[in-house]
N, C-alpha and C positions, 0 to 999 in steps of 0.2 A: 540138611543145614546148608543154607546159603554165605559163604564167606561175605560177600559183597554186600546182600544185604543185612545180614547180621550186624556187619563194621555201620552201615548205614544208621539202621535203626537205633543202634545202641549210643549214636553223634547227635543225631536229630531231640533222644531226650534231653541228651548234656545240653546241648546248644541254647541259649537266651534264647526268649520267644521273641519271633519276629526275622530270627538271623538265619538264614537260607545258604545255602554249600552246595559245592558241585562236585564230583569227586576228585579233581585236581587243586581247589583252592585250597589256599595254607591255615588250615585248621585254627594256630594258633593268632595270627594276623586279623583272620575273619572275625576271632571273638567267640567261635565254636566252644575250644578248651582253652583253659587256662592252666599254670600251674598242679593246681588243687585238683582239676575234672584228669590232667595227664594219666595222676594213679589212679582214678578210678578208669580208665582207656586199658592201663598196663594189667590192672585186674581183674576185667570183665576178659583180655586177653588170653589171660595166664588160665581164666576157668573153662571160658567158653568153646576155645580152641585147643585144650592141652597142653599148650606149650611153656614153656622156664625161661622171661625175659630176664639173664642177668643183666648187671649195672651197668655195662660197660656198650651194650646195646639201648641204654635208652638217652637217646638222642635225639634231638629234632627231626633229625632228616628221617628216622625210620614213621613217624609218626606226623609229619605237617599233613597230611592230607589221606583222601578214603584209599588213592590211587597206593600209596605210599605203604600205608596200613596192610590194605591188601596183599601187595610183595613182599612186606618184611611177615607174616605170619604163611604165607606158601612156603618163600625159602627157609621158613624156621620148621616146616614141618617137614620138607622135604630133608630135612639137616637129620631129624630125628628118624625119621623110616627109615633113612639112609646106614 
């Protein structure tokens, strides 16, 4: 299992056809996610990587981008083995 491209793959379906991402652009700016695609982000999250995003962690900044995504679900795992 690849984090990076897991996070990838899983933006590429969300995302309108036609709308292209680079792993720094801001997800929800782009048009990538919206609202409604957010929880399904935070649930593919919570099954595909193991980890328990509470409320108080879901906030734009963990999620505007793949670079972003990427680092909030290492330091989330890194939390847990810890």
């Amino acid at each position: 299992m690849n984090l990076h491209t897991d996070v990838t793959n899983f933006l590429k379906k969300q995302a309108p056809k036609g709308v292209a991402f680079s792993d720094q652009d801001n997800l929800l700016t782009k048009g990538v996610i919206d609202s409604l695609k957010m929880l399904d982000l935070i649930s593919f999250m919570q099954e595909q990587f193991g980890i328990t995003i509470d409320e108080d962690e879901m906030m734009p900044d963990n999620f505007e981008s793949v670079n972003a995504i990427v680092a909030f679900v290492t330091a989330k795992r890194k939390s847990v083995a810890a």
